[in-house]
N, C-alpha and C positions, 0 to 999 in steps of 0.2 A: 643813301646808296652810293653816294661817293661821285656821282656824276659831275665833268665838268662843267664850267658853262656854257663851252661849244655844244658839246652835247645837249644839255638845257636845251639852247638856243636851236637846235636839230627839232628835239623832240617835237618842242612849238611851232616846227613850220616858217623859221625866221628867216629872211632875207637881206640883201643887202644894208642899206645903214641901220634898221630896225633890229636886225642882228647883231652887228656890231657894236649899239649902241647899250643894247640888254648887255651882252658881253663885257663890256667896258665897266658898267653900272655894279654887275655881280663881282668885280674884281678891285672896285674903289670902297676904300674903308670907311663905312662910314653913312653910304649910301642904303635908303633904305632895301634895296634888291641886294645885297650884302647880307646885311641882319638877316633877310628873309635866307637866303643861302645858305649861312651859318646856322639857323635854330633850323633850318629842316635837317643837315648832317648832321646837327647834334642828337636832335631827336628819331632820327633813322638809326645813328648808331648803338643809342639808349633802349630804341626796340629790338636791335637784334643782340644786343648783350641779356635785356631780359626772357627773351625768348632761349638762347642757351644757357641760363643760370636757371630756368626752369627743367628744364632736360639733365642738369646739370646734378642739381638735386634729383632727381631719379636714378641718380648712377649714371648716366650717357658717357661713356669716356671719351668719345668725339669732342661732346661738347663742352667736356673740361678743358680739355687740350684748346679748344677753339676760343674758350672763350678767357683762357690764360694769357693766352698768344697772342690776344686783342689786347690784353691790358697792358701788357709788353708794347708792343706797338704803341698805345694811344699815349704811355709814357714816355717812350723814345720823341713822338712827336710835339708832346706839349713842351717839352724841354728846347727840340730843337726850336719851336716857335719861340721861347722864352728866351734863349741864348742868340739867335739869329733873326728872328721874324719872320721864318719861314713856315 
C-alpha cells in the first residue's frame, strides 16, 4: 500500500525510541524489518496490478489505463533506483 515507516510505526501504536528504532530498522539495508518492508510493497503492488489486469481483461478501460500507468511508473522507478539508489 505504499505506507511509510512513520506511518508503519503510527499504525502500531509506537512511541518514543521503540518508534524510532522500528523506523531506523525499516530504513537500513539489509536488516531484516527491511526485507520484510520490501516483499510486503512488492507483494501489495503485485495484488493490485493483478486485480486490475483481471478487470482489465474484461474490457475495464479504467483499469487499462491504471494499470498501464503503474507500469510506467514502476519502470521510471526501478530505473531511478538502478541509476541513483533511489
Amino acid at each position: 500500500m505504499g505506507y511509510s515507516p512513520e506511518r508503519i510505526a503510527n499504525i502500531l501504536g509506537l512511541k518514543g525510541t521503540e518508534r524510532e528504532e522500528v523506523i531506523s530498522r525499516i530504513r537500513t539495508s539489509g536488516d531484516p524489518y527491511n526485507s520484510a518492508y520490501l516483499y510486503g510493497n512488492a507483494v501489495g503492488e503485485y495484488n493490485i496490478d493483478a486485480e486490475l489486469a483481471k478487470q482489465a481483461e474484461q474490457g475495464d478501460i479504467d483499469s487499462i489505463e491504471s494499470l498501464e500507468t503503474r507500469k510506467k511508473e514502476r519502470t521510471h522507478l526501478d530505473l531511478k533506483r538502478k541509476l541513483f539508489g533511489i
